[in-house]
N, C-alpha and C positions, 0 to 999 in steps of 0.2 A: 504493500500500500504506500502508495506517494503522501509523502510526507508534506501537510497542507500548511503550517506556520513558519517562516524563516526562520532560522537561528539565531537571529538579532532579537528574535521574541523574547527568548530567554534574558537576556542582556537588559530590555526596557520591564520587561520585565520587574526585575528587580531593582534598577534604577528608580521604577516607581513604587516601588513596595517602601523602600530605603528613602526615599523622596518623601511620601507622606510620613514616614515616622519620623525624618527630621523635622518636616515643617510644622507636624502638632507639636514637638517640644520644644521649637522654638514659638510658635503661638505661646504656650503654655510659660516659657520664662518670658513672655514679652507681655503677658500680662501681671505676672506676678511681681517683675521690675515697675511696671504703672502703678499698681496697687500701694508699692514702698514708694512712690515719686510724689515729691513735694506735689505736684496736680493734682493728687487725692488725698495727700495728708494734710497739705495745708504746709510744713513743717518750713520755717526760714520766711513766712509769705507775715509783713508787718500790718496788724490789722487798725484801721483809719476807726478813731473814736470820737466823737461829741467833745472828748477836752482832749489836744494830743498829749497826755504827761508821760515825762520821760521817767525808767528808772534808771538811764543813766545819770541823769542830774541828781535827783532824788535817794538815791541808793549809793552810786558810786561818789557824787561830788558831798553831800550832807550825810553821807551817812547815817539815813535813816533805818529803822530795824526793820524785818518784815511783819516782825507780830504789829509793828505802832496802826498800819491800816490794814493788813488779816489776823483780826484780834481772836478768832476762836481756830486756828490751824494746831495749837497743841491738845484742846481738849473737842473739836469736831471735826467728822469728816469731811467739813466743806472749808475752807481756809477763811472765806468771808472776804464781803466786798467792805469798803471803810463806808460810814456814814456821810453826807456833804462837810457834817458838822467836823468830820475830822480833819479834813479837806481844809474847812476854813479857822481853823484853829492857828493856822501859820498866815493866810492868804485873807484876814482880816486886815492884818498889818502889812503883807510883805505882794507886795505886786496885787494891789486891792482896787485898783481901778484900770485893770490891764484886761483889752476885750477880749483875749483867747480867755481870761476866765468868767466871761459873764456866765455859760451856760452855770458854772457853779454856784456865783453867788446865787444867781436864781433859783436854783434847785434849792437854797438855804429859803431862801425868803419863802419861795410855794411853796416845801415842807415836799415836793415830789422829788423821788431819786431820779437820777439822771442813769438813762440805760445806754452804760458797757455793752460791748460788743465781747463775748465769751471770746478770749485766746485758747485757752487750753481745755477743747470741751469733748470729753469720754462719750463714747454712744449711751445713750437709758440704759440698754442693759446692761451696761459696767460699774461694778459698785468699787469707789474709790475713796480711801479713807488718810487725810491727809495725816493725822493725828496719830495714826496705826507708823506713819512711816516714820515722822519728823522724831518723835518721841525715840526710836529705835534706832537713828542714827546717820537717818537718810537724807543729805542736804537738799534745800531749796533749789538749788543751781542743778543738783545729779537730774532733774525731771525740764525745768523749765531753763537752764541754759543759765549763761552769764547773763543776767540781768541789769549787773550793773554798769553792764555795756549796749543795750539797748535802748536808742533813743527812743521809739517806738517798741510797744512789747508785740513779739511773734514767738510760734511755733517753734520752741525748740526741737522737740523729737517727734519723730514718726506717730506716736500714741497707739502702735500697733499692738495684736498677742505677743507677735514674735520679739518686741522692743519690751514689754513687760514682764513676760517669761524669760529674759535675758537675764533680770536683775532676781528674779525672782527663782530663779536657777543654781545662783551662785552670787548670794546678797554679799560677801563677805568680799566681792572683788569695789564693793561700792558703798561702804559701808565707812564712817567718819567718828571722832569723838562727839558726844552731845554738844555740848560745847560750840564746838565748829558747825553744826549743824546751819544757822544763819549766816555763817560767812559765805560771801559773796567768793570773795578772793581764794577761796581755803584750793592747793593744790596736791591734791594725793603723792604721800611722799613714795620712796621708790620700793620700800616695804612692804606696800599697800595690803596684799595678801597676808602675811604675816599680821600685820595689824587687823584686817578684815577678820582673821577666823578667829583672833584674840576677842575684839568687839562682840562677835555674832555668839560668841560664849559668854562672853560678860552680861549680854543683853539678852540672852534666851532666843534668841533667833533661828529657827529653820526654815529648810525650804520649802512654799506654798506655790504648789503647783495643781492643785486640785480645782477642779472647775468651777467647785463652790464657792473657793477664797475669794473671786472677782465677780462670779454670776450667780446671783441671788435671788 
């Protein structure tokens, strides 16, 4: 019997077998690269607010604390936005007739909060407990970035499982004296590991990777 398909059949063949499995797993890393890209995390992107304040003037030039306007971040899981009144507690006196801050005064006088544009916002169904972290050893800066270098607050990390389950994996690579916990500046010295497993003993720490610790 004559043989009815060329022998280059064989050849395309498999060039297209080998074809489509490259192209789904590059589909497949080319979406999973997007999914980690600032274009859907937001992450480096400075969000435009109602008063622009900087925490680098505010943090880095006066070194202000972070508890003085997130006054419940050691005892709740929300950090807390500051009241206007806190706001004008400085800016009664100090730049009190400067127009970039009317939207504030005014929010003093109407008694209405002026609405923040959320930077750092977890999906609903992620339950996040600032109070669980800070108290444990975990700085300000290891989640939202130098701050006191942003003239504009943005997105410092991903906010992804994969970025949360990093730390949550092996806390003890990220992990500070209490103490240092609100330093802005604080730079993990070259021990860090040794210090981290020392801490994460000291302070009862394991690691939470169960689907419950975050999905509630």
């Amino acid at each position: 019997m004559s043989q009815i398909f060329h022998h280059s059949t064989n050849t395309l063949s498999r060039l297209s077998i080998f074809g489509a499995l490259f192209l789904a797993a590059g589909t497949l890393w080319l979406i999973l690269e997007i999914n980690r890209s600032p274009y859907v995390t937001q992450a480096g992107v400075a969000r435009e607010q109602p008063v622009p304040f900087s925490h680098q003037h505010h943090v880095g030039g006066l070194g202000i604390d972070c508890r003085y306007c997130h006054t419940s971040v050691e005892t709740s899981a929300t950090a807390g936005m500051p009241p206007t009144k806190t706001c004008m507690n400085c800016h009664s006196q100090i730049w009190s007739d400067s127009p970039t801050l009317e939207p504030v005064r005014e929010s003093f006088r109407s008694e209405r909060s002026i609405e923040w544009v959320k930077v750092n916002d977890l999906p609903d169904f992620v339950y996040f407990d600032h109070s669980a972290h800070v108290n444990q050893g975990v700085g300000c800066t290891t989640c939202h970035g130098r701050v006191d270098r942003m003239p504009l607050m943005w997105q410092e990390a991903a906010l992804t499982m994969e970025w949360c389950l990093a730390c949550h994996r092996q806390p003890e690579q990220y992990l500070r004296p209490r103490d240092q916990v609100w330093n802005a500046a604080y730079e993990p010295p070259a021990d860090q590991l040794a210090l981290g497993l020392s801490l994460a003993r000291e302070y009862g720490i394991h690691t939470r990777t169960s689907c419950s610790t975050c999905h509630r």
